[in-house]
C-alpha positions in Angstrom: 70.1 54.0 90.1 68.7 54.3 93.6 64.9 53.8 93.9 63.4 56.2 96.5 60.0 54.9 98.6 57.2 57.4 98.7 55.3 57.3 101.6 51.3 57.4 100.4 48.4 57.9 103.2 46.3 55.2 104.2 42.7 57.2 103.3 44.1 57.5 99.5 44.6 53.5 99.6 41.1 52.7 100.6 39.8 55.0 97.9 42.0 53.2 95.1 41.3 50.2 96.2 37.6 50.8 96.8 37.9 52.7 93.3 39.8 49.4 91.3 36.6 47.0 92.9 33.9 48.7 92.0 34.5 50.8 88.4 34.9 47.1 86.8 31.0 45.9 87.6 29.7 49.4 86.9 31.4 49.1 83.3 30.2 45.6 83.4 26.4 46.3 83.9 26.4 49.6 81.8 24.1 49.8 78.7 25.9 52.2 77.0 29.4 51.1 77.5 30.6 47.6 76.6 33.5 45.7 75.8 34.3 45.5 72.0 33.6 42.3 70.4 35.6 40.4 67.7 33.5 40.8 64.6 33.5 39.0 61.1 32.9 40.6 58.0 29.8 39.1 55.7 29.4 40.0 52.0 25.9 40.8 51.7 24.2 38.7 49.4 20.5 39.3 47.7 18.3 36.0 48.3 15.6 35.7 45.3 12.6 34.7 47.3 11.1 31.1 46.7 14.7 30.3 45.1 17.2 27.3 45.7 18.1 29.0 48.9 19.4 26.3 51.4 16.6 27.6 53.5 13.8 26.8 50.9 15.2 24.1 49.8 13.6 22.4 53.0 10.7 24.4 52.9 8.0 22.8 51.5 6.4 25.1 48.8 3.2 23.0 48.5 1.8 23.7 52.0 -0.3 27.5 52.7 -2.3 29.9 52.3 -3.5 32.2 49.6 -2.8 35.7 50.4 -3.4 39.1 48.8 -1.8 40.3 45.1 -2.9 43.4 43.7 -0.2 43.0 40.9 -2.0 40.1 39.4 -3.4 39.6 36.6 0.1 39.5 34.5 -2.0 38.8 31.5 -5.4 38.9 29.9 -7.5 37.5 27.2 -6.3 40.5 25.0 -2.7 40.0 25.4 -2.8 36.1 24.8 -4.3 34.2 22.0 -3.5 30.5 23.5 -6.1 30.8 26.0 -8.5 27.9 25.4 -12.3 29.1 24.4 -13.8 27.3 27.1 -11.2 28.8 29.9 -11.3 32.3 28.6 -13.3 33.6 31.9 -13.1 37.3 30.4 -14.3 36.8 26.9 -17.4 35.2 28.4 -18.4 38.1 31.0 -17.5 36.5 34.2 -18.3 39.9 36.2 -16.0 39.3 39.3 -12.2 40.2 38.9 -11.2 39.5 42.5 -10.3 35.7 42.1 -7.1 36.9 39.9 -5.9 38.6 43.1 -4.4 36.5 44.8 -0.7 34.5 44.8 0.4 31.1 47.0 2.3 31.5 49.9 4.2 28.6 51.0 4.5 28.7 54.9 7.9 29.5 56.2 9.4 30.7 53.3 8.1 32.7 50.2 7.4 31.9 46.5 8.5 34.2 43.4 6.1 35.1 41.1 6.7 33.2 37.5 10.1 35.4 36.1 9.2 34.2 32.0 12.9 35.3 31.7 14.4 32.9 33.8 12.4 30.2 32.8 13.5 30.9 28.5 17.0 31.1 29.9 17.0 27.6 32.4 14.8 25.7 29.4 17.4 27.0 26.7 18.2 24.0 24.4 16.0 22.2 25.8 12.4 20.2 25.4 9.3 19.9 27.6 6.1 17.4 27.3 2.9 17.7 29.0 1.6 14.5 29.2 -2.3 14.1 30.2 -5.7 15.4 29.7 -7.7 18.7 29.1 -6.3 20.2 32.3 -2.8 19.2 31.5 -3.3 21.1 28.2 -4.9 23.9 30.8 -1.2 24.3 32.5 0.5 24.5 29.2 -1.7 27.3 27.9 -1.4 29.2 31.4 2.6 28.7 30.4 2.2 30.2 27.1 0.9 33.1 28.1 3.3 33.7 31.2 6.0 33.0 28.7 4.3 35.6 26.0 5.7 39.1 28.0 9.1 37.8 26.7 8.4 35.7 23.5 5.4 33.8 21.1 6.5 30.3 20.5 6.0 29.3 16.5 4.0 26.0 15.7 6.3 23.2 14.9 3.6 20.6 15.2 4.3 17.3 13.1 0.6 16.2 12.6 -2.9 18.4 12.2 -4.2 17.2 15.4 -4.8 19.2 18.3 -4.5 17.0 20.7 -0.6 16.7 19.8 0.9 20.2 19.8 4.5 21.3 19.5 5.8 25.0 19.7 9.2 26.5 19.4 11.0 29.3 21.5 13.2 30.3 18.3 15.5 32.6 20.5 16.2 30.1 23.2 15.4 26.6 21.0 13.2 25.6 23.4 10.5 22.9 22.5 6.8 23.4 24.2 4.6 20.1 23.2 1.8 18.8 24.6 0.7 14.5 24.2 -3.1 14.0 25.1 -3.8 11.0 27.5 -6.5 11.4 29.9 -5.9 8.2 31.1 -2.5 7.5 30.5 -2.8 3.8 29.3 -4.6 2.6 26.6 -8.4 2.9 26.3 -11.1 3.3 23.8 -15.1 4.1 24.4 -16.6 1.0 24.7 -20.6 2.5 24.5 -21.1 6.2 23.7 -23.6 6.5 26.2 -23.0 3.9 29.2 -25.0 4.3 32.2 -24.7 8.3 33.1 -24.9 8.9 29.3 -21.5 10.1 28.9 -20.1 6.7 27.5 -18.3 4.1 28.9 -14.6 3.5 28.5 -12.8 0.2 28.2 -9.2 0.8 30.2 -6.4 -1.2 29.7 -4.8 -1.1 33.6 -1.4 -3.1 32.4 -0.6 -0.9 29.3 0.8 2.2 28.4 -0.7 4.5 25.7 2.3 4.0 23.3 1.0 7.5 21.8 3.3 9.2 24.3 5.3 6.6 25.7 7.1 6.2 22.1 7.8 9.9 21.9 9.6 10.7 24.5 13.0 9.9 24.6 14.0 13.4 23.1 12.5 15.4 26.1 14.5 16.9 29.0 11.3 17.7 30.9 7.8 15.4 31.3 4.9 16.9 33.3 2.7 14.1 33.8 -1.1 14.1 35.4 -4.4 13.0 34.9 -7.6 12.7 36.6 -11.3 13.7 36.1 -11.5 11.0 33.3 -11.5 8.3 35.8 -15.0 9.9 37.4 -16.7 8.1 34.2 -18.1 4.9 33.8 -14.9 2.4 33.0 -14.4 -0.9 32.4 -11.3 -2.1 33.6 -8.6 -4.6 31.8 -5.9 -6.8 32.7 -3.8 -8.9 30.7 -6.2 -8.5 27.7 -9.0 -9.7 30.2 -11.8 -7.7 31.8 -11.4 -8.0 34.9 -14.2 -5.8 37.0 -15.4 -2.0 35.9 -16.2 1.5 37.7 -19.9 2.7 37.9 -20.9 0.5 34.8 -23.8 -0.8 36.3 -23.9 -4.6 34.6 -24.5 -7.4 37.1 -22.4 -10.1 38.2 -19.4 -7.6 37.5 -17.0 -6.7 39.9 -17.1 -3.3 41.1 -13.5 -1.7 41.8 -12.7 1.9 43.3 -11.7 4.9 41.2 -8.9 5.1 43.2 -7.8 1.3 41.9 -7.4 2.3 38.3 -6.2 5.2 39.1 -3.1 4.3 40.6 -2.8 1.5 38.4 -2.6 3.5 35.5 0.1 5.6 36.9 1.7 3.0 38.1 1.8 1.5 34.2 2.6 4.6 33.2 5.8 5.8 35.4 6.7 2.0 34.3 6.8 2.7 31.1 9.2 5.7 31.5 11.6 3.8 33.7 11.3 1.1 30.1 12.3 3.7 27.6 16.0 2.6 27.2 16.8 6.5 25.3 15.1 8.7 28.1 17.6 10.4 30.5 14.8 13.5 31.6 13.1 14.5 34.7 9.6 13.6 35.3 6.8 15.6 36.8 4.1 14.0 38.5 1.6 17.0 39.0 -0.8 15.7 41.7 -4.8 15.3 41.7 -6.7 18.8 41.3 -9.9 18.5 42.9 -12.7 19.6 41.6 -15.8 22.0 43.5 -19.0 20.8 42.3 -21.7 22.0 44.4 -25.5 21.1 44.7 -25.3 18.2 42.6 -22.7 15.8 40.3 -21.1 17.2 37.3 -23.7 16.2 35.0 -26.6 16.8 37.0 -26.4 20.2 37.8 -23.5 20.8 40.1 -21.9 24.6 39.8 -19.1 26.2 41.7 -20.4 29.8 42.7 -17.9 30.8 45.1 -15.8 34.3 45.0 -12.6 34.1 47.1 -10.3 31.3 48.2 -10.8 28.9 51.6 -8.7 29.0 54.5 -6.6 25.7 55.3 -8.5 26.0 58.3 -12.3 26.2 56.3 -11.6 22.8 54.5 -10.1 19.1 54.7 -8.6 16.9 51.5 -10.4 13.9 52.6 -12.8 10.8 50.4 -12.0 10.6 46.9 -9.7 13.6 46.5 -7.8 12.2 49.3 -7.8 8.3 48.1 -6.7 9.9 44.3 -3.6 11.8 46.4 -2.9 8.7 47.8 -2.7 6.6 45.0 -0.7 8.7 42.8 2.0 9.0 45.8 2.3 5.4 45.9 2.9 5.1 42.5 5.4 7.7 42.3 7.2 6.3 45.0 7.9 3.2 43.5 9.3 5.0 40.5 11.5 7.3 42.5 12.8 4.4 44.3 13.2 2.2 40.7 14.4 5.3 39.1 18.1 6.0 41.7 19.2 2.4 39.8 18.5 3.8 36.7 19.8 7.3 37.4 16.2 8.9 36.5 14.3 11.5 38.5 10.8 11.4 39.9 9.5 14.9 41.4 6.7 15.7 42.4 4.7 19.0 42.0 2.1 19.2 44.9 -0.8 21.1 43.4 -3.8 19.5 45.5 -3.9 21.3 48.7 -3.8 24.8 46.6 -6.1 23.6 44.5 -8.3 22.6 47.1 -8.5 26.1 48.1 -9.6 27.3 44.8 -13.6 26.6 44.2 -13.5 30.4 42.7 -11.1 29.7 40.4 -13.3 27.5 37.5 -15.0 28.8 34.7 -18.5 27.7 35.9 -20.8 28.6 32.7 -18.4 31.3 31.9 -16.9 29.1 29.1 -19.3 30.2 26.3 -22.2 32.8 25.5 -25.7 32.7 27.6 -27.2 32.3 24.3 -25.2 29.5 22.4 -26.8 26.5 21.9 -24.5 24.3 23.1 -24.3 21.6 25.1 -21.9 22.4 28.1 -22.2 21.5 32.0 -20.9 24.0 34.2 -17.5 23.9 34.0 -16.1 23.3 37.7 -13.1 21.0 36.9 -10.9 23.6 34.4 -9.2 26.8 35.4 -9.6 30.2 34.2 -6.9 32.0 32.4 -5.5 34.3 33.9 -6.3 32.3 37.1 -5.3 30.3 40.0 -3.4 27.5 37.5 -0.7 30.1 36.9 0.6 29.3 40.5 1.2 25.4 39.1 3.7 26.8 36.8 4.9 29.0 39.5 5.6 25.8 41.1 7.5 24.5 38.0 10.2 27.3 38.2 11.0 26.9 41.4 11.4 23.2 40.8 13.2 23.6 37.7 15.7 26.1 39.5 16.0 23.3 42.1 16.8 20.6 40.2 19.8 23.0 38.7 21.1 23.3 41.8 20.7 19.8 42.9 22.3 18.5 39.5 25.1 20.7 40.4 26.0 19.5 43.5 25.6 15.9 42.3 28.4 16.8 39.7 30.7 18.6 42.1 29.9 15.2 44.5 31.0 12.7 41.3 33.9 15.1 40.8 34.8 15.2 44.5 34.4 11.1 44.8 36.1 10.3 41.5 39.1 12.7 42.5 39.5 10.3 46.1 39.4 7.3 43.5 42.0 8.0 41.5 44.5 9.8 44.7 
C-alpha cells in the first residue's frame, strides 16, 4: 500500500498546536469540569450516639456541659412507685419543673438517653449490686423507674430489711439488689450525739464490712460509692487500735483529714474484692458527688436554692470535693493495677464534674410536707427523681455496652493468640 503525504499549511499548525497547549490548563482550572476520580463504595452504617463507636470509645463521656432537653422527664412520681419519700420532689410541691430539662453532653461526642430496652437485654441472666449508702440506694431507684417503661421487677429479697433489697426482672432473669454500707468497712456509733449532735462513729480503716463483702461472689456487676457519711464526726481504727478521729473534738487525739479515711476505706474495700477467691465481675467505682450547701453546714441551716445548672466555666472541683476525687482515684488505681493479675476489672464511672454542676438538682425541703413535724435538714446531698441522677445511669449503659465490646475483642485477641500457639 502506498502512503500518500498531504501537504497541511503552516497557519493551521500554529492553531493546533496553540490549540493542544492551551485546552489541557483550561480543563485543568475549570470548576465545572474535572477529571473523574477512582471511587470506593462504603455501606452506610447507622452509629447509635454515645455507643461503643471507636470514636467514643476515646471520648471521655464524663467531661461537659448540660444542655437543653425538652423530652425529659421520662417518668414521674405517678408512673413509679420506687421513688424514695424523701426524693419524691413532685409529691412534695417543688413548684419549678425546669431542672428535669436538661441531659449531659459529653464534649466531642454525644450520649444516648437511657434505652431501658437495651439495658434488660445486655443485663439478661445476669446480677447487679449497688454497694454504698443512701445515695447509692438513690441511683438504684432512679434505675427502677427508667427500667419500669419496659418491666416492674418482683421482690426476691431474702431478709425483712430495707437496707438489703433484691428484685427480679422475671422476663430477662435479671437480679437488681442493693447492700447498705455508707462507709464501706466496718463501723458502729460510738456516742449518739458526739460533738455536732449527730453521733459519732467508730470506723474500722483496715476492715471490710463482711455484710457485703460475703455476698458477692454471685454478681456479674458491683456499683460501689460512698461519701457524705465521712462529713460526721469519726473515730478512726487500725489494727483493732484507735488510732486518731475526724472532728471528734477530745484532746490529745490526733486529728486526721476526711480525705485519709476516705481513701482508706476504699482502699480496704476494693481489697477485699480483689480477696474474694469466687468473684469473676466487674466493679463500678462511682466517684464523689458533691454536695451544694449554701449559707451555712448541713446541719446548721445550709439550703441549695438554685434553679438551673452551672457552666464548667461558673465553677471549680477544688477543697474537699477535690481531695475526696483524689482519694478515691488512688485507690482505684491500685485495684485496677492488682486486678490485670487477677483477671478482674476496675471502671470507673465519673459522676463528680456533672454533679458539680447540679446545685438544682436536690430535694432542698421538698422531701416532706411544710407541716409535718419532722425532724429533717434541708436536703442538699440526695437527688430528685426524676432528676439529674438519671444521667449516672445513663452513664452505666454506655459503660456496660463498652465493656461488651471490649470483652469481645479480648476474646477474639485470646482466640487470635492461642491460634499462633498452637500453628
Amino acid at each position: 500500500m502506498k502512503i500518500h503525504s498531504m501537504e497541511i499549511p503552516l497557519g493551521k499548525v500554529v492553531i493546533t498546536l496553540i490549540l493542544l497547549t492551551f485546552i489541557p490548563l483550561l480543563l485543568k482550572n475549570s470548576p465545572v469540569v474535572n477529571e473523574p476520580k477512582k471511587t470506593t463504595m462504603v455501606t452506610p452504617r447507622v452509629i447509635d450516639k454515645g455507643s461503643t463507636t471507636n470514636d467514643n470509645r476515646k471520648c471521655d463521656i464524663f467531661n461537659g456541659e448540660w444542655v437543653r432537653n425538652e423530652e425529659a422527664p421520662y417518668y414521674t412520681n405517678k408512673s413509679c412507685w420506687a421513688i424514695h419519700e424523701h426524693q419524691n420532689c413532685m409529691k412534695y410541691g417543688r413548684p419549678d419543673m425546669d431542672f428535669l430539662k436538661w441531659r449531659w453532653k459529653p464534649n466531642g461526642c454525644d450520649l444516648n438517653i437511657f434505652n431501658p430496652s437495651q439495658f434488660l437485654e445486655i443485663v439478661r441472666d445476669k446480677k447487679l449490686a449497688f454497694v454504698g449508702d443512701s445515695v447509692a440506694r438513690n441511683q438504684m431507684q432512679s434505675l427502677i423507674c427508667l427500667l419500669s417503661r419496659v418491666e416492674y421487677p418482683i421482690d426476691v429479697s431474702y431478709t425483712p430489711d430495707e437496707y438489703f433489697k433484691r428484685w427480679l426482672y422475671k422476663t430477662y432473669n435479671f437480679t437488681l439488689a442493693s447492700f447498705w454500707t455508707p462507709f464501706l468497712v466496718k463501723a458502729k456509733q460510738n456516742d449518739p450525739n458526739g460533738p455536732s449532735g449527730t453521733g459519732i462513729f467508730g470506723v474500722h480503716l483496715d476492715e471490710p464490712d463482711e455484710s457485703w463483702t460475703t455476698k458477692i461472689d454471685e454478681f456479674d456487676y458491683i456499683v460501689l460509692s460512698s461519701g457524705h457519711w465521712f462529713h460526721r464526726s469519726l473515730m478512726y481504727y487500725e489494727n483493732g487500735h484507735l488510732i486518731g478521729c475526724r472532728f471528734c473534738g477530745i484532746q490529745n487525739m490526733t486529728d486526721y483529714s476526711m480525705a485519709y479515711g476516705y481513701q482508706r476505706a476504699f482502699r480496704t474495700a476494693l481489697k477485699a474484692i480483689l480477696g474474694r477467691r469466687n468473684f469473676k465481675g466487674v466493679t463500678y467505682l462511682r466517684t464523689f458527688a458533691p454536695s451544694h450547701f449554701e449559707g451555712g453546714e448541713w446541719n446548721k441551716g445550709g439550703n441549695c436554692f438554685r434553679k438551673k445548672p452551672f457552666r464548667s466555666s461558673e465553677i471549680t472541683l477544688e477543697g474537699n470535693n477535690l481531695d475526696l476525687f483524689i482519694a478515691q482515684m488512688k485507690a482505684v488505681k491500685v485495684a485496677q493495677r492488682k486486678g490485670r493479675d487477677k483477671g478482674l476489672k476496675f471502671r470507673v464511672i465519673d459522676a463528680t464534674q456533672a454533679m458539680l454542676l447540679r446545685p438544682d438538682g436536690h430535694p432542698s425541703r421538698y422531701g416532706h410536707w411544710p407541716e409535718e413535724n419532722v425532724t429533717l435538714y434541708n436536703d442538699c446531698v440526695h437527688w430528685c427523681l426524676p432528676g439529674p441522677i438519671d444521667s449516672w445511669n445513663d452513664f452505666l449503659l454506655e459503660m456496660l455496652k463498652k465493656e461488651r465490646v471490649t470483652a469481645r475483642e479480648e476474646k477474639l485477641m485470646y482466640l487470635s493468640e492461642r491460634k499462633l500457639r498452637i500453628s
